[in-house]
TORTOR-458749 format. One line per field, with one value per residue (C-alpha): x, y negated, z negated. Coordinates in nm, 3 decimals, decimal comma. Layout:
// TORTOR-458749
xx <- [X:...];
yy <- [Y:...];
zz <- [Z:...];
This chain:
// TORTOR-458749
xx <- [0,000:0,132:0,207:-0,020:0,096:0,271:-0,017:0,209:0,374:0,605:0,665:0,442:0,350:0,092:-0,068:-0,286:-0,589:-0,699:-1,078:-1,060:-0,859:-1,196:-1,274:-0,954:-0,734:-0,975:-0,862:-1,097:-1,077:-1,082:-0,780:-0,615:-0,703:-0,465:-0,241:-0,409:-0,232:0,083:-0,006:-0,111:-0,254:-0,461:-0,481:-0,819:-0,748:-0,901:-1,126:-1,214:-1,170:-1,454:-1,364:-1,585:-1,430:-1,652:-1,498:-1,645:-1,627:-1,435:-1,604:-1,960:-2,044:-1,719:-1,666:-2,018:-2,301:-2,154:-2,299:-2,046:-2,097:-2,031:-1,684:-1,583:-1,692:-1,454:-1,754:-1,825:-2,184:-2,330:-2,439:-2,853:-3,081:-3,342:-3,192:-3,368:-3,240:-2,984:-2,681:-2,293:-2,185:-1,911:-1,535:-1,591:-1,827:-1,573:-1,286:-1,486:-1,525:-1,160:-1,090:-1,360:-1,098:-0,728:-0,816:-0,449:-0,546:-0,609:-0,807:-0,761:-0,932:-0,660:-0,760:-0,605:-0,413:-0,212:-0,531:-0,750:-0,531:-0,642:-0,832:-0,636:-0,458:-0,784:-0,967:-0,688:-0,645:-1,022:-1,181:-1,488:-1,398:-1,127:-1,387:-1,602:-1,308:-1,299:-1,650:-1,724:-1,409:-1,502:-1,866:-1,700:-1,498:-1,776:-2,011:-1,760:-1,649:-1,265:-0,954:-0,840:-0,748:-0,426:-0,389:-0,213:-0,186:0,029:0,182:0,186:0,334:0,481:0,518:0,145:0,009:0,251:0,118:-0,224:-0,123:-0,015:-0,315:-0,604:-0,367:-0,389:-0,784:-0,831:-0,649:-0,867:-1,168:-1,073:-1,014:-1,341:-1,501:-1,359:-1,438:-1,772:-1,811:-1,643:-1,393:-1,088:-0,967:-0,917:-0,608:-0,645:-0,818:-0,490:-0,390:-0,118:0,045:0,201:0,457:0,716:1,077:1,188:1,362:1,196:0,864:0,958:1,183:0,836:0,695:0,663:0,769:0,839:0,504:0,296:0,487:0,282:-0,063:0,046:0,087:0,258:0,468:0,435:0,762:0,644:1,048:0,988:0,920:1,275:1,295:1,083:0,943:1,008:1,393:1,639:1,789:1,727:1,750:1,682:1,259:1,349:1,699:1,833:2,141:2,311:2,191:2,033:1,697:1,713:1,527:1,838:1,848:1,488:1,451:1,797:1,645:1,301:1,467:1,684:1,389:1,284:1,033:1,082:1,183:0,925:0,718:0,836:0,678:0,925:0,724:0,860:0,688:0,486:0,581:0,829:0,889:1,020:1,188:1,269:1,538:1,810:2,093:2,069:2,071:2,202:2,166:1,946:1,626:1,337:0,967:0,796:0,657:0,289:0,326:0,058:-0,257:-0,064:0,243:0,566:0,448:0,485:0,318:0,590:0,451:0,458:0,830:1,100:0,985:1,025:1,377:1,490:1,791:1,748:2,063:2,159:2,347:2,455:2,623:2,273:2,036:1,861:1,719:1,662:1,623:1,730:1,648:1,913:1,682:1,382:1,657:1,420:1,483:1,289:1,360:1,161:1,283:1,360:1,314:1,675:1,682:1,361:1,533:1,818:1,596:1,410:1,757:1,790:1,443:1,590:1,900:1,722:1,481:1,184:0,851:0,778:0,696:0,450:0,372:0,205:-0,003:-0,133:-0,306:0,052:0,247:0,296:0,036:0,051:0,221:0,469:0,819:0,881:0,592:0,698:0,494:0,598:0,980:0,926:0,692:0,986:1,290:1,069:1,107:0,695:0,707:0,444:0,250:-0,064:-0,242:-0,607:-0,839:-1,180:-1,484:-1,781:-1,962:-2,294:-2,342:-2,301:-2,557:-2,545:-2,777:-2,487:-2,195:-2,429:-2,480:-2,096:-2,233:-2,440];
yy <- [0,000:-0,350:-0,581:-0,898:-1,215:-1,446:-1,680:-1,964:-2,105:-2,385:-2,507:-2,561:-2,878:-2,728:-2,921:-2,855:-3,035:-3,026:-3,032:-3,238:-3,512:-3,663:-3,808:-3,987:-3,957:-4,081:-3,905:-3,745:-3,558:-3,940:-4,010:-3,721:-3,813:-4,091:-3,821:-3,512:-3,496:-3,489:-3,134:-2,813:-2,671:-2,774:-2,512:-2,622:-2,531:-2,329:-2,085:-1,899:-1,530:-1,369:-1,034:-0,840:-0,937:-1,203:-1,497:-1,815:-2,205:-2,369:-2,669:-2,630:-2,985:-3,127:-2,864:-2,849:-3,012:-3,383:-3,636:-3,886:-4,302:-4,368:-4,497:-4,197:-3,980:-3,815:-3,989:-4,288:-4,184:-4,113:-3,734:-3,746:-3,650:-3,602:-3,358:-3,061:-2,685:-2,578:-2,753:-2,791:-3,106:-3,192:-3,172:-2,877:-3,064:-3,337:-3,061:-2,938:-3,236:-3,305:-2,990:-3,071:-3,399:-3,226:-2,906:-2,763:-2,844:-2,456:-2,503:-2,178:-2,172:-2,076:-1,789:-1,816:-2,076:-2,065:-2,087:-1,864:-1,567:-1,361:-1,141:-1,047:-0,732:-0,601:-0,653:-0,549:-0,189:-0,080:0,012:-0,119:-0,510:-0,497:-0,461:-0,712:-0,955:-0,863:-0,929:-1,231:-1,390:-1,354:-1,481:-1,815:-1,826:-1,754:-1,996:-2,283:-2,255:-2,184:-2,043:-1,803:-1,710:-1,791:-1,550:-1,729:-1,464:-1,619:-1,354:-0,937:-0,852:-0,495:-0,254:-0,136:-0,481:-0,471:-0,193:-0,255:-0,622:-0,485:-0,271:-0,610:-0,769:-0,461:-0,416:-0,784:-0,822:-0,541:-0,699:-0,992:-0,864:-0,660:-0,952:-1,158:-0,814:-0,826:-1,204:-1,155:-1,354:-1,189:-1,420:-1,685:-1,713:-1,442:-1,566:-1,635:-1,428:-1,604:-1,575:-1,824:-1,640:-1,753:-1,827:-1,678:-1,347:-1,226:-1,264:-1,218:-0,874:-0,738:-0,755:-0,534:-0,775:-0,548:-0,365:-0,663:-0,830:-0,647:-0,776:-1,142:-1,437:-1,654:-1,698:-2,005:-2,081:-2,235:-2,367:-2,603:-2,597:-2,437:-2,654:-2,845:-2,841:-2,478:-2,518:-2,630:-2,855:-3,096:-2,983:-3,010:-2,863:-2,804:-2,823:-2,610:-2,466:-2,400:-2,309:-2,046:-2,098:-2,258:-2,275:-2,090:-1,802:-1,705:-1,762:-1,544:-1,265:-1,319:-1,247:-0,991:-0,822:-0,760:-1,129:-1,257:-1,610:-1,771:-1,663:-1,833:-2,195:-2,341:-2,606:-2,924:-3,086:-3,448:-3,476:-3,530:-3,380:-3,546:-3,595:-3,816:-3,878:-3,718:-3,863:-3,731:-3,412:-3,116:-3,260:-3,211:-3,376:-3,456:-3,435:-3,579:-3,930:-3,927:-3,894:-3,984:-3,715:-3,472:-3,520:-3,481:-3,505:-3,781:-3,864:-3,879:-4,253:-4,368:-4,281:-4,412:-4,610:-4,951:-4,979:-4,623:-4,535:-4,268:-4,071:-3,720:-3,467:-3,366:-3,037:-2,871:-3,078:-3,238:-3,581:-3,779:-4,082:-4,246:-4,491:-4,564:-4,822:-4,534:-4,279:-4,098:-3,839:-3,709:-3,485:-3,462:-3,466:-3,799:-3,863:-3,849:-3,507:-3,395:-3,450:-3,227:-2,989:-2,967:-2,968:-2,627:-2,495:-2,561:-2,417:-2,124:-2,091:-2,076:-2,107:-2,432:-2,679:-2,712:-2,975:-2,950:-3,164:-3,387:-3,690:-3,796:-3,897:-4,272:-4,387:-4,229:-4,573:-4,577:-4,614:-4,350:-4,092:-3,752:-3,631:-3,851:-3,819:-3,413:-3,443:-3,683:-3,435:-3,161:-3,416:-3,419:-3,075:-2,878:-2,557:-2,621:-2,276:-2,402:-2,344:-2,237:-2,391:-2,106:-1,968:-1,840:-1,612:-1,912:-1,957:-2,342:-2,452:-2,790:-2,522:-2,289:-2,545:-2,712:-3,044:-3,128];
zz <- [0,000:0,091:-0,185:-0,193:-0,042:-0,300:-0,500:-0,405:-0,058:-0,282:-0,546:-0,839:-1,059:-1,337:-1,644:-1,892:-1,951:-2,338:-2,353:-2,688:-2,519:-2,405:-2,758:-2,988:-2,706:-2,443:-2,161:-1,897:-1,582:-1,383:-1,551:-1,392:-1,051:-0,961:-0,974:-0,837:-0,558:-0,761:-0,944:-0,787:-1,094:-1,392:-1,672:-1,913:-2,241:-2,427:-2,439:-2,714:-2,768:-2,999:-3,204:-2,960:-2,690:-2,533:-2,403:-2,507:-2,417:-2,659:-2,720:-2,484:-2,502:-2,328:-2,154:-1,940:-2,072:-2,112:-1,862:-1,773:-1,637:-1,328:-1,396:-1,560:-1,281:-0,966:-0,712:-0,927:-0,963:-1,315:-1,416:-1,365:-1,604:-1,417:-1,167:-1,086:-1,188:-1,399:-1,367:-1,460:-1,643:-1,841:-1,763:-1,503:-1,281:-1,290:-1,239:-0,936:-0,804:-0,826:-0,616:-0,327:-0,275:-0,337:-0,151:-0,263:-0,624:-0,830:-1,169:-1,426:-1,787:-2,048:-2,262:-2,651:-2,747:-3,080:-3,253:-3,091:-2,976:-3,328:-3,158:-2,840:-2,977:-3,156:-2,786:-2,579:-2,743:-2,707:-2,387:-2,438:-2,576:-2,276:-2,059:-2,183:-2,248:-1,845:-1,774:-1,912:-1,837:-1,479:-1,563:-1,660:-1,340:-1,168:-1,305:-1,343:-1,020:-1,100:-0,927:-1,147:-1,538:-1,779:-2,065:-2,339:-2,608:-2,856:-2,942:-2,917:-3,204:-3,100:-2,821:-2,938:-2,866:-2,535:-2,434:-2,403:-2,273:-1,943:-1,948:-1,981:-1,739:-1,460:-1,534:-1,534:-1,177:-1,045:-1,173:-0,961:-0,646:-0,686:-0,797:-0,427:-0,224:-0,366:-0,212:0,119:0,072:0,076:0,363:0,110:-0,134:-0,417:-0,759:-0,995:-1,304:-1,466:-1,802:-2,058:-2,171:-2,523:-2,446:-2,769:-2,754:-3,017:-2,884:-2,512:-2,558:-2,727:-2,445:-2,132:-1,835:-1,543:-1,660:-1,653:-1,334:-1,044:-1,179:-1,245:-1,035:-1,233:-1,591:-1,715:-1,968:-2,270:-2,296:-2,575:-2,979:-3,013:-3,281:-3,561:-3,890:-3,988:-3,958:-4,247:-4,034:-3,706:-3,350:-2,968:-2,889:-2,522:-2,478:-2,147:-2,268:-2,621:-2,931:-3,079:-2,831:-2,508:-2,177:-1,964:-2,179:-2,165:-1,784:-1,725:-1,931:-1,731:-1,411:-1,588:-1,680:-1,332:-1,295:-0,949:-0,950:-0,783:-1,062:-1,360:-1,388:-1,641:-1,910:-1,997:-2,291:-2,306:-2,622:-2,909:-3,224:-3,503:-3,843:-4,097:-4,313:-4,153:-3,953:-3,603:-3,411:-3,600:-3,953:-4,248:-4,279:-4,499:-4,445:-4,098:-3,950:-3,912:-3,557:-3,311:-3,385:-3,653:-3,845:-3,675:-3,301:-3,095:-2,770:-2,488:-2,392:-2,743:-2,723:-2,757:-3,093:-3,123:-3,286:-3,113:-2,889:-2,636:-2,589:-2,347:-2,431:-2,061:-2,146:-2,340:-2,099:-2,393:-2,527:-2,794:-2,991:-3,351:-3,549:-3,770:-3,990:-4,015:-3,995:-3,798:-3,497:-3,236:-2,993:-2,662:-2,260:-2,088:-1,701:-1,651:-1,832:-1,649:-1,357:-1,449:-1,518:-1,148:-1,015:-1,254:-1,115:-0,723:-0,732:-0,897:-0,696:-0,990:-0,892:-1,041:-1,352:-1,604:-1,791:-2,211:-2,188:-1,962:-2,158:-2,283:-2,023:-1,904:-1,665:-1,332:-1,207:-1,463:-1,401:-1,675:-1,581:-1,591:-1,375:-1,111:-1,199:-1,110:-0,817:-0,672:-0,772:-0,563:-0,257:-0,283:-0,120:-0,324:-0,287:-0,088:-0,117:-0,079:-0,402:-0,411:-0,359:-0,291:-0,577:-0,475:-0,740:-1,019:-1,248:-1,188:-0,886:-0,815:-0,831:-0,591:-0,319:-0,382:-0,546:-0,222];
């Protein structure tokens, strides 16, 4: 049997979209669209994963029942309340709409989470949850109109829990392309299964990587939290080379592990973590800043801090910045170091970048937007595989007929 085309035809710009980010942060899908064309895939996070092993909206209102203004909307005209049937609102109408303008745009809904990956190895060891885990995972994809799914089980704690990972992921990717068959559409692209996958050898050699390879798309690299609160002293979150975690070492013992390289996404983080009382990189510290939503996390455009310096270390492709008043550090990537790090993902020939998450970068025309600075390092050159648009089987009448 041939093996299926690759999911991707260049390189990949991926970000996740946090369905809470509508409400403090006050970022909606319209704020992404200055720079749709910029990404290739948005991953919505999360959905919820339910002991029996039903998959579940996170947060229903935001997510599709919401009715937006016109000026928060992808075609600037308010959600109607007097339309007739049953219809999608929320963030995924908005999403959908998003995808009928950037055609090479992909939207997947990210299973787990850090909070909500409890249940995974309970569901992913018995037949039965698997296969509603399965089931109504594909509902949602179905319904919402979506390109695919990201499993984000963080994290299978032994080979037991490895085990019957590679056997959700092989059941899940059959389900799929049954799922496509069943529509007639297997002339179009093939629904995505991706993974995001730790960069800590710990957590990564648990796992079974050439096992799970043939049923997944695409590892996403969550290279960053190598360092923070837990540790007794400061250090780099996302630093590419050196130290006892780093972003080269897990992607070397990816590909060593049989993952071909145009399948590992690497993540760069939108945001900084930070310390206080220490003096710099490397040193003790004491307690954290407030940060900008919880303590000790900065948003990437908040940063640097009034009264900061931003300094590289070239050799372990890492950034920071100090304040020598606050004596406060805080480690997160710059553009210059971003761009260092696309020049890694070229001349390895990785699949791509992803970004965690999307409401805190600059403004899409800001001089210090990541998101710019790596669509630029790829030369705008991006993968274009088209997404999806036909649902007829949706239980939402404006999915059904494509908004018309």
């Amino acid at each position: 049997m041939q093996p299926p085309p690759p999911a991707t035809n260049g390189p990949v710009i991926a970000g996740y979209f946090t369905n809470w980010s509508i409400y403090a942060r006050n970022y909606n899908v319209i704020d992404v669209a200055a720079s749709a064309h910029k990404l290739t895939h948005i991953l919505y996070a999360f959905a919820n994963l339910q002991e029996d092993g039903t998959v579940v909206l996170g947060d229903v209102w935001a997510d599709k029942d919401k009715h937006f203004p016109p000026e928060q909307t992808i075609n600037h005209q308010a959600d109607s309340w007097n339309e007739q049937g049953n219809n999608l609102y929320g963030n995924f109408k908005q999403l959908y709409l998003l995808k009928q303008k950037h055609r090479h745009l992909k939207v997947t809904l990210s299973i787990g989470g850090w909070t909500w990956s409890t249940n995974f190895s309970a569901v992913a060891s018995d037949p039965q949850k698997r296969a509603r885990f399965i089931d109504t995972a594909i509902k949602h994809l179905n319904d919402l109109g979506l390109d695919g799914l990201d499993i984000d089980w963080e994290y299978p704690k032994d080979d037991k829990d490895a085990f019957f990972y590679v056997h959700l992921l092989y059941e899940l990717r059959i389900a799929l392309d049954r799922y496509q068959q069943r529509l007639q559409q297997t002339d179009q692209p093939r629904l995505l299964l991706t993974v995001a996958v730790p960069c800590g050898p710990s957590h990564y050699r648990t796992l079974r990587l050439q096992q799970m390879e043939p049923y997944v798309d695409l590892f996403y690299l969550m290279a960053y939290d190598f360092a923070g609160s837990w540790d007794s002293k400061t250090g780099h979150q996302s630093a590419l080379y050196g130290g006892s975690l780093n972003g080269h070492q897990a992607v070397s013992d990816y590909l060593a592990a049989g993952i071909p390289p145009h399948k590992i996404v690497m993540g760069l983080p939108l945001y900084g973590r930070a310390f206080s009382n220490t003096s710099g990189p490397d040193a003790s510290f004491q307690g954290l800043p407030e940060g900008s939503w919880e303590q000790g996390m900065f948003d990437y455009k908040a940063l640097p801090k009034p009264g900061a310096t931003e300094n590289h270390d070239w050799q372990r492709l890492a950034s920071w910045s100090y304040d020598p008043q606050a004596r406060e550090f805080v480690t997160y990537d710059t553009p210059e170091i971003v761009r260092g790090k696309c020049d890694y993902i070229r001349k390895a020939s990785l699949g791509g970048a992803m970004f965690w998450e999307l409401s805190a970068d600059q403004a899409h025309d800001h001089p210090r937007s990541l998101l710019n600075c790596v669509y630029d390092a790829f030369n705008h050159h991006l993968d274009t595989m088209p997404n999806h648009l036909s649902y007829p089987e949706s239980q939402y009448d404006n999915v059904k007929r494509g908004m018309a």
